[in-house]
ZAFI-388647 format. One record per atom (N, C-alpha, C, O): x, y, z; residue in three letters. Coordinates in steps of 0.1 Angstrom, whole numbers, padded with zeros to 4 digits, always signed. Layout:
N
XYZALA ...
% end
This chain:
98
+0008-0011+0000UNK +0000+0000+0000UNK +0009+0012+0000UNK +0019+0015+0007UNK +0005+0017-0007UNK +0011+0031-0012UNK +0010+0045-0010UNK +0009+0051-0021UNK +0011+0051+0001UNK +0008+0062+0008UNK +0014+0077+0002UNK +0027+0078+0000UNK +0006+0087-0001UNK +0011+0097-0005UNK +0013+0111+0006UNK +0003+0117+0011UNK +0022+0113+0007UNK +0023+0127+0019UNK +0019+0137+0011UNK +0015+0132+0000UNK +0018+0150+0011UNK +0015+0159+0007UNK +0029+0169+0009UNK +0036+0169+0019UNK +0032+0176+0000UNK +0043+0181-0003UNK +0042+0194+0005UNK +0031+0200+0004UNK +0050+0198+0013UNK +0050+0212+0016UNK +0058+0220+0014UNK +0069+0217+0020UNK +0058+0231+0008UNK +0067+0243+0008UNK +0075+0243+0016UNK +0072+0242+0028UNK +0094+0246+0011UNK +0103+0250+0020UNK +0105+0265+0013UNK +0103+0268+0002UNK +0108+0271+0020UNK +0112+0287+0020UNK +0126+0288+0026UNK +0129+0286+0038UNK +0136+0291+0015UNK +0154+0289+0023UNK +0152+0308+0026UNK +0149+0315+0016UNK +0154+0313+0036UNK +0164+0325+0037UNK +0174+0323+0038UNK +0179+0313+0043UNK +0184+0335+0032UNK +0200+0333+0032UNK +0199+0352+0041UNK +0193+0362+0037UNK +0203+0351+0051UNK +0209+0364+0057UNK +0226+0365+0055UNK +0235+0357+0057UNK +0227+0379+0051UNK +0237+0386+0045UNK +0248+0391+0056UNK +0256+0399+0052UNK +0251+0387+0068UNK +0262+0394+0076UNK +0274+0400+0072UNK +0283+0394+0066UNK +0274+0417+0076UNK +0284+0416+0073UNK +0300+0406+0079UNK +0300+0400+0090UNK +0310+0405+0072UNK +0320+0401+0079UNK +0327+0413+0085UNK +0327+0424+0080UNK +0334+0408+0097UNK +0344+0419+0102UNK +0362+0419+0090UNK +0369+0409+0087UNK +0363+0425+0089UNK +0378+0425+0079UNK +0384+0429+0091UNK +0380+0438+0099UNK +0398+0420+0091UNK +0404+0419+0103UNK +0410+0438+0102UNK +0408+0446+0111UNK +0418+0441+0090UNK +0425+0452+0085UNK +0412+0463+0092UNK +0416+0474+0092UNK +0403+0463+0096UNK +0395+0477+0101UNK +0393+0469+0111UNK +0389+0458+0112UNK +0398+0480+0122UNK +0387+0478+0139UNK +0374+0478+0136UNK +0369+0483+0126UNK +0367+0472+0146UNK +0353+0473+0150UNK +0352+0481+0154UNK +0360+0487+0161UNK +0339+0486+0150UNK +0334+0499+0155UNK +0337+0502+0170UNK +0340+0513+0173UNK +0336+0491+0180UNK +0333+0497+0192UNK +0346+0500+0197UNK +0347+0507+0207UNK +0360+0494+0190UNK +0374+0498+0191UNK +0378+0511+0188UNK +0387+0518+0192UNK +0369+0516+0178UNK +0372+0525+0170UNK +0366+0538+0182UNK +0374+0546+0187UNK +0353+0538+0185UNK +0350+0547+0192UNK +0359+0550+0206UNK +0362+0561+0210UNK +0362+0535+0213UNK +0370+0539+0226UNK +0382+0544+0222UNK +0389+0549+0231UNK +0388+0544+0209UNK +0399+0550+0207UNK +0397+0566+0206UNK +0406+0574+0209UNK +0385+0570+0203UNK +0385+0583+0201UNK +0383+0593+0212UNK +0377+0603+0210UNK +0387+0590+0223UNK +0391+0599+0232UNK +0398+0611+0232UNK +0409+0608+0237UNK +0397+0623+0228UNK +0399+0635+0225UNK +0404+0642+0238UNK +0398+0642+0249UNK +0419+0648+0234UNK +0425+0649+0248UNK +0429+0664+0249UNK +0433+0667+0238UNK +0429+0675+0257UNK +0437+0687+0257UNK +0443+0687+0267UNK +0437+0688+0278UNK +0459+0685+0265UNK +0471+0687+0275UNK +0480+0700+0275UNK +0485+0707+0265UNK +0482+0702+0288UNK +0490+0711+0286UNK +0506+0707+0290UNK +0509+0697+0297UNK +0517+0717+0285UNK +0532+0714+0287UNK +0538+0722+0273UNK +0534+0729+0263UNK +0548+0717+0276UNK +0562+0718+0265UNK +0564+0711+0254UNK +0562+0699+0253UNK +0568+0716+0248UNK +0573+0710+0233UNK +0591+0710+0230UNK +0596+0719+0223UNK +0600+0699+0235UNK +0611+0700+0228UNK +0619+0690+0221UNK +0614+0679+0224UNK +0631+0690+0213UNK +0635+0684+0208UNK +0645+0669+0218UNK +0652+0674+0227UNK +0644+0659+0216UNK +0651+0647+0221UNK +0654+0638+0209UNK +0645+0633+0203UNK +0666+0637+0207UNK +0673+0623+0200UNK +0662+0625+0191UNK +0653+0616+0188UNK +0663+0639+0184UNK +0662+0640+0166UNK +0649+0639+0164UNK +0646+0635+0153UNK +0636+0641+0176UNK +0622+0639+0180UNK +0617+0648+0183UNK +0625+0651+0192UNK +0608+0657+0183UNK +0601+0662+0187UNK +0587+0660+0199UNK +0575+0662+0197UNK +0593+0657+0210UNK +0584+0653+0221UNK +0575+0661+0229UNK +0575+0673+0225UNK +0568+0658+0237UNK +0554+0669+0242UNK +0558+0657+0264UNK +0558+0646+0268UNK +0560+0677+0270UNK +0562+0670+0285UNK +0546+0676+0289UNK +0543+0688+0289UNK +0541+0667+0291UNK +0530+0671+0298UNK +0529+0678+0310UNK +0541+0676+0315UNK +0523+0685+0318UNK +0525+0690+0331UNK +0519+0688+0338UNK +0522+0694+0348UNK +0511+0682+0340UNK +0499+0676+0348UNK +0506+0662+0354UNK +0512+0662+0365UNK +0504+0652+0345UNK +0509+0641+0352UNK +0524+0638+0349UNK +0528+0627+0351UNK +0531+0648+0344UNK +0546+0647+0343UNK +0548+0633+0331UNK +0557+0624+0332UNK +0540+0633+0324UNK +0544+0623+0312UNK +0547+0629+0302UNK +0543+0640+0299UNK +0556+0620+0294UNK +0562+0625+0280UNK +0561+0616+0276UNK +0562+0605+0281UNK +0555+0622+0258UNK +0547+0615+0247UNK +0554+0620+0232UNK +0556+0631+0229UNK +0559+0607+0225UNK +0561+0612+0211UNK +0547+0621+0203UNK +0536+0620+0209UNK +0548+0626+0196UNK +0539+0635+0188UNK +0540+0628+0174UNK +0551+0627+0170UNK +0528+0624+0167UNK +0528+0619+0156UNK +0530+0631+0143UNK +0530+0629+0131UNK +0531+0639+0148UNK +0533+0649+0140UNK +0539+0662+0141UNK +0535+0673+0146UNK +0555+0658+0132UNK +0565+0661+0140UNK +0569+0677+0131UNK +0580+0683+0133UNK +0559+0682+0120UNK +0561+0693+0108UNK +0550+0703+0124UNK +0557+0709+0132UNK +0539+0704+0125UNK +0537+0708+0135UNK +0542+0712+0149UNK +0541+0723+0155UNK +0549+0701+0152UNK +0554+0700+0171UNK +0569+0708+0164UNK +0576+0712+0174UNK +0573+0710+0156UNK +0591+0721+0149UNK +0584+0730+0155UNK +0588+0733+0166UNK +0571+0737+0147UNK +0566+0749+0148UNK +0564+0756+0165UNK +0564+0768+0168UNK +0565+0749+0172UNK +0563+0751+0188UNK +0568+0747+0197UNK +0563+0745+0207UNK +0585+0743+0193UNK +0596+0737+0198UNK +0601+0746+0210UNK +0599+0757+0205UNK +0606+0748+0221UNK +0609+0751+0231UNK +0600+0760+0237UNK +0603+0770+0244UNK +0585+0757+0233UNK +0576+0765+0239UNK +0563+0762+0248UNK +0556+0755+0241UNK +0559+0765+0258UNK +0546+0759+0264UNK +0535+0760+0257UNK +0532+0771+0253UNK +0527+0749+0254UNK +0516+0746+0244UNK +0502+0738+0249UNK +0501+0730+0258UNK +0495+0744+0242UNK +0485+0728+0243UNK +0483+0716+0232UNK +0479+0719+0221UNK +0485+0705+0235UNK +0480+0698+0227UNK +0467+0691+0226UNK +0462+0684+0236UNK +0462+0692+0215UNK +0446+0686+0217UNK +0450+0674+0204UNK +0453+0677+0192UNK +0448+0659+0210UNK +0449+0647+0207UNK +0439+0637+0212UNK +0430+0639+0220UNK +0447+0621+0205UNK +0441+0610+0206UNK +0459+0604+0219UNK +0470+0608+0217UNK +0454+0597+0231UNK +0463+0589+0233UNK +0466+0576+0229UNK +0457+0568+0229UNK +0479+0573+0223UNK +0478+0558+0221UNK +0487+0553+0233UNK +0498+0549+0228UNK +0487+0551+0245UNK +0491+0547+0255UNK +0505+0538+0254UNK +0516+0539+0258UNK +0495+0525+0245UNK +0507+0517+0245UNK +0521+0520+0237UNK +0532+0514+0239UNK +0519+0530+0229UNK +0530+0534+0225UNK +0535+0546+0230UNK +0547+0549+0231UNK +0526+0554+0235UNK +0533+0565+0242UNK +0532+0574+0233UNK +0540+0583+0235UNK +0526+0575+0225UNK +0523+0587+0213UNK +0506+0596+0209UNK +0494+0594+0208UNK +0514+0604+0210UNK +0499+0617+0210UNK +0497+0616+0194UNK +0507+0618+0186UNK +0485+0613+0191UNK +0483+0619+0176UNK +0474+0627+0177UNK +0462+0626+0180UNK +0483+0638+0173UNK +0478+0651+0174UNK +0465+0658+0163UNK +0463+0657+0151UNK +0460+0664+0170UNK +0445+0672+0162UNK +0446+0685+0162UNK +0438+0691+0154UNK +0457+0695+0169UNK +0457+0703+0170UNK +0469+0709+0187UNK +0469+0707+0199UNK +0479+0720+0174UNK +0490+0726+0189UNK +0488+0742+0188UNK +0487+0750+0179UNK +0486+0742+0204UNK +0485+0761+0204UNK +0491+0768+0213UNK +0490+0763+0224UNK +0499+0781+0213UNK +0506+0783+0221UNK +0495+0785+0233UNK +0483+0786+0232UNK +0501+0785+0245UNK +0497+0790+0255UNK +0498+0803+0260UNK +0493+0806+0271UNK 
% end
């Protein structure tokens, strides 16, 4: 005996994720990096560098931007930046005398 089922519709969805590409942070890396900083201190030259001494917490930070930090070399400044801690480097958004 020979029984027939009744056929039922399948319906496939395919959802489209994006993937993360390793080469870009995730957004939510991206945002905690954007921490926008105004320090104040000095700007002088060390071993062919242009460094920034902070005065507050007595830290010194390379300056990623070293055609800028010439322009305000032996002078008290503010810098308004990003910290990258682990390197120790200000990338800078903006230097003004004080």
């Amino acid at each position: 005996m020979a029984s027939a089922l009744p056929v039922v519709g399948a319906m496939l969805v395919i959802v489209d994720h994006p993937r993360h590409d390793s080469s870009t942070p995730a957004p939510e890396l991206v945002q905690s990096h954007l921490d926008l900083r105004t320090l104040s201190g000095k700007i002088s030259r060390e071993g062919g560098k242009y460094v920034f001494h902070e005065n507050h917490r007595r830290m010194n930070y390379f300056l990623d931007d070293q055609l800028e930090a010439k322009r305000f070399s032996g002078k008290s400044v503010l810098v308004t930046g990003t910290i990258d801690a682990k390197k120790n480097v200000v990338h800078v958004r903006k230097i003004e005398s004080t």
